[in-house]
C-alpha positions in Angstrom: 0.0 0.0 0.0 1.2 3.5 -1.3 2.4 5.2 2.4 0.7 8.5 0.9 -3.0 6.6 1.1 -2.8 6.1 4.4 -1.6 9.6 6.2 -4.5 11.8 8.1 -5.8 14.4 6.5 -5.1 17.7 7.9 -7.2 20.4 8.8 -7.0 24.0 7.0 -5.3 25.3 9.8 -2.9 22.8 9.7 -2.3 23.2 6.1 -2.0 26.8 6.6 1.0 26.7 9.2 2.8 23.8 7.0 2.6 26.6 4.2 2.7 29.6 5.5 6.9 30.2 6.0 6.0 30.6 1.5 4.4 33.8 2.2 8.1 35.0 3.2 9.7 33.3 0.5 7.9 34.8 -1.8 8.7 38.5 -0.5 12.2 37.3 -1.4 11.5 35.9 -4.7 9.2 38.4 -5.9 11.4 41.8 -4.5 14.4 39.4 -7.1 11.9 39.2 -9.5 10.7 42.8 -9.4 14.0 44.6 -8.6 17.1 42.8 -10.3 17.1 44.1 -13.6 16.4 47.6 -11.9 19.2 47.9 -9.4 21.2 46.4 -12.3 20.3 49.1 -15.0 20.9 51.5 -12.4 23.9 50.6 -11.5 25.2 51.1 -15.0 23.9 47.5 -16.7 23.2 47.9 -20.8 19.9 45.5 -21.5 21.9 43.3 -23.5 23.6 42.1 -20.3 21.2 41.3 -18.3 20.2 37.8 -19.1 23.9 36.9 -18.4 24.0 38.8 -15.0 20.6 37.6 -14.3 22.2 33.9 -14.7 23.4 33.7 -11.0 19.6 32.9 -10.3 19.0 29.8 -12.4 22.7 28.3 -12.1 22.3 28.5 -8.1 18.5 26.5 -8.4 20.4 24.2 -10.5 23.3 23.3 -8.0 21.6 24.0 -4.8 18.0 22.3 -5.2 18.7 18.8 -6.0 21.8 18.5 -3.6 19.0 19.9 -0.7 16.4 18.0 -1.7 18.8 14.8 -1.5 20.0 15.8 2.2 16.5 16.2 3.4 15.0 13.4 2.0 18.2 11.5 3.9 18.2 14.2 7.5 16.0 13.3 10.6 16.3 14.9 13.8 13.9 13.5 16.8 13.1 17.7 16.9 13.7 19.4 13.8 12.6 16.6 11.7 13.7 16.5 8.0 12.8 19.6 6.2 12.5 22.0 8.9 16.6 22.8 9.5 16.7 23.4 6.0 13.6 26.0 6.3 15.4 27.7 9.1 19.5 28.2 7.6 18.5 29.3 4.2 15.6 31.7 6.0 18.4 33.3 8.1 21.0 33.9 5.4 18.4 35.2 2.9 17.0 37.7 4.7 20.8 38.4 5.6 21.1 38.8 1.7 17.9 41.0 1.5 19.3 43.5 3.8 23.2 43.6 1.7 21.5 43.6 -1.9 20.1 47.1 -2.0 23.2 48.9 -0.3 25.1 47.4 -3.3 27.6 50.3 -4.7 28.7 48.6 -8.0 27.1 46.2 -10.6 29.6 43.1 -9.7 28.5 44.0 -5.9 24.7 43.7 -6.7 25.7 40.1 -8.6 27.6 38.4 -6.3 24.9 39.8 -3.8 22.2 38.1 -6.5 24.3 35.0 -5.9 24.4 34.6 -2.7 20.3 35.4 -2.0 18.9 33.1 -4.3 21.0 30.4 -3.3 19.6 31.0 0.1 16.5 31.6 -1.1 16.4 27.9 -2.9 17.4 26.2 0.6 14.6 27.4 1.9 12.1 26.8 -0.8 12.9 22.9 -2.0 12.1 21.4 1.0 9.0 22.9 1.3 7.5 20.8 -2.0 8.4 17.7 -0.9 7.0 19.1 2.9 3.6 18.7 0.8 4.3 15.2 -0.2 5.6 13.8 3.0 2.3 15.4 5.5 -0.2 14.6 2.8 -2.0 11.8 1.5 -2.7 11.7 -2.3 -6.1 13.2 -2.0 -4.9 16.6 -0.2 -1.8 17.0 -2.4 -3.5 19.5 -4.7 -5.0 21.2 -1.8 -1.6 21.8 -0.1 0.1 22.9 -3.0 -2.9 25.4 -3.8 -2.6 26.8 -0.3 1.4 27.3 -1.0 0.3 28.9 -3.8 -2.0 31.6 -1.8 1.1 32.4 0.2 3.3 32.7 -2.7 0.7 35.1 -4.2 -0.2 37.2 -1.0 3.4 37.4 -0.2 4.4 38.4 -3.6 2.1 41.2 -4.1 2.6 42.8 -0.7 6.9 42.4 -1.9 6.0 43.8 -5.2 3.9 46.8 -4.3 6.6 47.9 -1.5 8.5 50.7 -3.6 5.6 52.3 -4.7 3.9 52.4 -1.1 7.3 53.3 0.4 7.3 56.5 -2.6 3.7 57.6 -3.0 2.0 56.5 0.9 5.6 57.6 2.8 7.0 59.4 0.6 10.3 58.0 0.7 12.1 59.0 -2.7 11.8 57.1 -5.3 15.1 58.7 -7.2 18.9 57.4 -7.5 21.1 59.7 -5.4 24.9 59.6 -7.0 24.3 56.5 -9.2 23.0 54.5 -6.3 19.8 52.5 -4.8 16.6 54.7 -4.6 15.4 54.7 -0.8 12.2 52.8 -1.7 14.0 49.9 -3.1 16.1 49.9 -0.1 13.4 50.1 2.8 11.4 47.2 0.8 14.6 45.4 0.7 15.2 45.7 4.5 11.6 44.8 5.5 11.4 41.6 3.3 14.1 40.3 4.8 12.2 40.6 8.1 9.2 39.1 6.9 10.8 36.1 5.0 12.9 35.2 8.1 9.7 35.3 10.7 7.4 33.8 8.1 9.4 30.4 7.8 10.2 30.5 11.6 6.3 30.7 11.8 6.3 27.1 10.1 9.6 26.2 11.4 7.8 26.1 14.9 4.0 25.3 14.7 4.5 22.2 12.0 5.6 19.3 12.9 6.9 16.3 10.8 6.6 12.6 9.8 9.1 10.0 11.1 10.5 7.7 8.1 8.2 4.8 8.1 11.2 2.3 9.3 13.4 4.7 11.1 16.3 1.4 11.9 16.0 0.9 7.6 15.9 5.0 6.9 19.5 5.2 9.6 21.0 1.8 7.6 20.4 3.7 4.3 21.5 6.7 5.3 25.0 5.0 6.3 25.4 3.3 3.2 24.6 6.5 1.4 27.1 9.0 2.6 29.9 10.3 1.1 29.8 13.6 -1.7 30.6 11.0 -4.6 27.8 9.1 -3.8 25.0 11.9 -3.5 26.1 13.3 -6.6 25.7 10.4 -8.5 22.5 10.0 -7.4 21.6 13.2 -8.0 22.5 13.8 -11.5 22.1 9.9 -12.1 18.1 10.7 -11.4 18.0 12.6 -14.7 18.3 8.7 -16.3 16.0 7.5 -14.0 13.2 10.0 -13.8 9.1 9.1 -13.7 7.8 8.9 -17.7 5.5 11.7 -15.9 8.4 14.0 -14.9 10.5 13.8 -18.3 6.8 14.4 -19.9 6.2 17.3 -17.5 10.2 18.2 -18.4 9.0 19.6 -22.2 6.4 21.9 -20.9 8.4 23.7 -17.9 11.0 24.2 -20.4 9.1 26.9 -22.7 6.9 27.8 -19.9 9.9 28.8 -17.9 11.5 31.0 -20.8 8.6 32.9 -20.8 8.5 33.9 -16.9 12.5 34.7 -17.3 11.7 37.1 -20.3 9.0 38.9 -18.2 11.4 38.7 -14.8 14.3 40.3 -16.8 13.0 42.7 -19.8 9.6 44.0 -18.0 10.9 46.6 -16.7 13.1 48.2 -19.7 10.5 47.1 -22.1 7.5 49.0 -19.8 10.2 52.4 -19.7 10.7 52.1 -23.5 7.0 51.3 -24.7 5.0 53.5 -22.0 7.2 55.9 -20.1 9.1 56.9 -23.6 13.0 56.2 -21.9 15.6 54.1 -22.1 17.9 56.0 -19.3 18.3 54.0 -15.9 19.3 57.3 -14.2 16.1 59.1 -15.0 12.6 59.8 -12.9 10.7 58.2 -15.5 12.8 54.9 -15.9 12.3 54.3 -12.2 8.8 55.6 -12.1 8.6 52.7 -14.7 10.4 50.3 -12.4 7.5 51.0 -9.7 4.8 50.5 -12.1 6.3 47.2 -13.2 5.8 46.6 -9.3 2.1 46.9 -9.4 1.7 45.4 -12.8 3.5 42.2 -10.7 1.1 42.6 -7.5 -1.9 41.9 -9.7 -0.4 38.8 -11.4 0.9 37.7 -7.9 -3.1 39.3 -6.4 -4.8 36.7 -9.5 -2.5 33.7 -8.5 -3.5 33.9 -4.6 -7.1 34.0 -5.7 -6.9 31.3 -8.7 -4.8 29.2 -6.2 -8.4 28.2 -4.9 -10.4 27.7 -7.7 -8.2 25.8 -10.3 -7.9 22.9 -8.4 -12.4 22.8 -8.9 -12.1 23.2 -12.6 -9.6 20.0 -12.4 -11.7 17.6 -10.8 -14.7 18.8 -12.9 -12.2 18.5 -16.2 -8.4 17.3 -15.7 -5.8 18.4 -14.1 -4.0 19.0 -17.8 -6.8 20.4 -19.3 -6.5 23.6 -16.5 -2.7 23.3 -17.2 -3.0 24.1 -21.1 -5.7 26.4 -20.6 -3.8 28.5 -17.9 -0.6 28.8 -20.0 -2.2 29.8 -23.6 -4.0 32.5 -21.8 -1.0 33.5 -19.7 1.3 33.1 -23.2 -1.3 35.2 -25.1 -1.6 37.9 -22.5 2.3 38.4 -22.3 2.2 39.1 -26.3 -0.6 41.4 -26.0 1.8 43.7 -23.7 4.0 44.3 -27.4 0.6 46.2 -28.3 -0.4 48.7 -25.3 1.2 52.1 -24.7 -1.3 52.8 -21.7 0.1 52.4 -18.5 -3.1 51.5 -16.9 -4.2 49.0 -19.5 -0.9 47.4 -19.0 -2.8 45.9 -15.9 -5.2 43.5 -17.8 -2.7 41.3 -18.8 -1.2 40.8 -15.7 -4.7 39.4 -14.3 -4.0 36.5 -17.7 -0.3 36.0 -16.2 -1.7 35.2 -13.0 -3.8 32.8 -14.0 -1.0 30.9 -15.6 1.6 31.3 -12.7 -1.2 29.9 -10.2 -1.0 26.7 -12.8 2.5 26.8 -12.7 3.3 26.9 -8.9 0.2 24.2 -8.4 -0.9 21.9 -11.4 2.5 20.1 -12.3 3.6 19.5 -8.9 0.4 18.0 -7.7 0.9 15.7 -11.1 4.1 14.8 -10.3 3.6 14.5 -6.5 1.4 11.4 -7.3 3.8 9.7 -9.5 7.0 9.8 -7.6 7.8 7.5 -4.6 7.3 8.8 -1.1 10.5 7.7 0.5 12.2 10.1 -2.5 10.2 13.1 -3.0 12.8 15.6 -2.2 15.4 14.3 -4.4 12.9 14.4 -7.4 11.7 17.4 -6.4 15.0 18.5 -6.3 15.9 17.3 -10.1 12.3 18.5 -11.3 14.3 21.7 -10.6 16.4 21.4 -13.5 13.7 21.7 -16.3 13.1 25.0 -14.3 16.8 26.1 -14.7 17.8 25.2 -17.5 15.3 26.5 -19.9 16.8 29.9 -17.9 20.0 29.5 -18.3 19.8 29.2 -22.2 17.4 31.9 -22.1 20.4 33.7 -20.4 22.6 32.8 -22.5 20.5 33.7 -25.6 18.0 36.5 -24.7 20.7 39.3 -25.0 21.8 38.2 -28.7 18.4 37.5 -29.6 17.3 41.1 -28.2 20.2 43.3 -30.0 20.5 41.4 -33.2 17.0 40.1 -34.0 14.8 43.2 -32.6 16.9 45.6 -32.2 17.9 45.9 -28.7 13.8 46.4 -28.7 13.1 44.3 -25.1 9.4 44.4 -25.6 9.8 41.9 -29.0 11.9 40.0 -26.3 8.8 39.9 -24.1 6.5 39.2 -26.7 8.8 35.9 -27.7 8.3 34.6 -24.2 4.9 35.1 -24.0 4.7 32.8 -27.6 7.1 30.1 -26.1 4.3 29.8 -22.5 1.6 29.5 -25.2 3.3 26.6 -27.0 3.7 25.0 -23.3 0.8 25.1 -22.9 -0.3 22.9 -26.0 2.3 20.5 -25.2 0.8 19.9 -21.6 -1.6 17.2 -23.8 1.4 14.9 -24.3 1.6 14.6 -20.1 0.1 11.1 -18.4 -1.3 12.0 -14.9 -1.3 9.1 -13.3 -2.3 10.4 -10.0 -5.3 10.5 -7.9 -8.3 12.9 -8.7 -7.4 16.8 -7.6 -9.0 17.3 -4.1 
């Protein structure tokens, strides 16, 4: 009998606490998401160089998630159980990060800063999917990832809207003194590295975990497994080995996720170029620009919260596929539509498209792959679903700037437009998946 049948099912608040440390996460992830390319342009970046600057984020998810997802699928501590020290260090030395990136004085400063914070940020983050896997039993799966996503979405538009409360409620000023940091990006920096660190603490101490099954058997393998040689083998040996699911899954994260990096990296430039009529990071219009892109990312992160609730009814009424393709043509379609608008406000309707698609993205293909993976790994495969999220960014990366000055012109809305067209196609190929798993609940 599959281990995952047989686990209680939790109530809401139970599921709320297990998920709740994402809310802070997700101020991390979503002042990266919102900010990067910013602080980078105004510390002197051209736009053709920030795909490759904007690498440190998907190389760091590459190297860090799978090797934590393999150490906490083989930790257990009689108090801080498996996941839960891994929640805590990579909570502290984000926030940590959070407070240094925004007082950056030079470009290479503000990367190796990048660096350092979303490696931390990932230590936090992997553990929490498989923390869905491990509490759960198959018919809740959907449920806890949905309520990960709320978090993710509450927490990101709070994160996202920071500058522009900071500059327009405080009136903090919103303009680079001597080639540096406006104050608004700073203060949102410094208070999301508060909330990220007290947020996971929040799970880190009202959650508790599973035992292995056989702890005598988990402690034998453990022993047997040690060594560096050994766990990278594994690791990178699970790309051969994967669920026909997962390498199925693999083709549709790959475009979907070259879309989200086009939006992370060229929203911002493209938004000051199309709308606000500049191109020059120094100026009060370029960062006015920056703050708007902020709001523009609070309603796709606002729409995500709210869909995280409703998509998984539309998947036990159709499939859980069906929701997949829909979300990501309508999120795809929406990002091309941006290439068309010059109003600032109607900028906002597509966003309320991308959030449909990213509450798909954060929810639909890990409940698939949840119910196709063995219990006593889902960490590690968690960890090496990872890469088909990295790597599509790292060619993206290593692509997007060439693509942007020789193909349109050094034009970054075209660039945004291409991403949106590559989510679409994702979202077509989502019909060649198998879910093999138990109805959405």
């Amino acid at each position: 009998m599959n281990p995952s049948t047989t686990k209680a099912r939790l109530s809401f608040w139970q599921l709320w606490n297990m998920s709740f440390g994402f809310f802070g996460i997700q101020f991390g992830f979503a002042l990266q998401n919102a900010n990067t390319s910013r602080i980078f342009s105004t510390l002197g970046a051209n736009p053709d160089e920030l795909p490759l600057l904007w690498l440190a984020a998907p190389v760091t998810g590459l190297l860090v998630q799978p090797i934590i997802g393999y150490l906490s699928d083989n930790t257990w501590h009689p108090k801080w159980g498996r996941r839960r020290p891994f929640f805590f260090i990579g909570a502290l030395l984000a926030s940590i990060a959070l407070f240094l990136m925004p007082n950056s004085s030079a470009l290479w400063m503000a990367v190796a800063v990048l660096w350092m914070m979303d490696a931390a940020i990932n230590v936090s983050m992997e553990p929490f999917r498989a923390f869905v896997g491990d509490k759960l039993n198959a018919s809740q799966q959907t449920a806890g990832f949905a309520m990960q996503t709320f978090f993710i979405g509450c927490g990101a538009v709070i994160a996202s809207l920071l500058p522009t409360l900071f500059g327009d409620v405080l009136g903090v000023s919103n303009v680079p003194v001597n080639g540096g940091i406006p104050d608004t990006v700073r203060y949102s920096f410094y208070a999301g590295g508060a909330v990220f660190f007290f947020a996971v603490l929040w799970t880190v101490l009202t959650a508790d975990e599973l035992p292995p099954e056989n702890l005598e058997q988990f402690r034998a393998e453990r022993q047997r497994s040690k060594g560096m040689g050994h766990a990278m083998s594994e690791i990178f040996g699970g790309l051969l080995r994967m669920p026909k699911t997962m390498a199925q899954l693999a083709v549709v994260q790959f475009f979907t996720w070259i879309g989200l990096f086009a939006m992370w990296i060229y929203s911002t430039s493209a938004v000051a170029d199309n709308v606000f009529g500049t191109t020059d990071a120094q100026s009060a219009a370029f960062q006015d620009a920056g703050n708007w892109v902020g709001t523009m990312f609070a309603v796709y992160n606002g729409v995500s919260a709210l869909a995280a609730f409703i998509l998984p009814v539309f998947a036990r009424a159709t499939s859980r596929k069906v929701v997949h393709m829909s979300c990501l043509v309508i999120g795809g379609l929406s990002l091309v539509s941006i290439f068309f608008i010059q109003d600032k406000q109607l900028l906002l309707a597509p966003m309320v498209g991308v959030g449909v698609a990213w509450a798909s993205i954060l929810t639909m293909p890990y409940a698939i792959l949840a119910g196709a993976l063995p219990a006593r790994r889902m960490g590690y495969y968690m960890g090496v679903f990872n890469f088909f999220v990295v790597i599509p960014q790292i060619v993206s990366g290593l692509l997007l700037g060439y693509v942007t000055t020789h193909f349109f012109g050094g034009h970054t809305i075209s660039t945004l437009a291409l991403g949106g067209a590559s989510m679409a196609l994702a979202g077509l190929l989502t019909m060649i998946v198998k879910d093999t798993a138990a109805p959405a609940a």
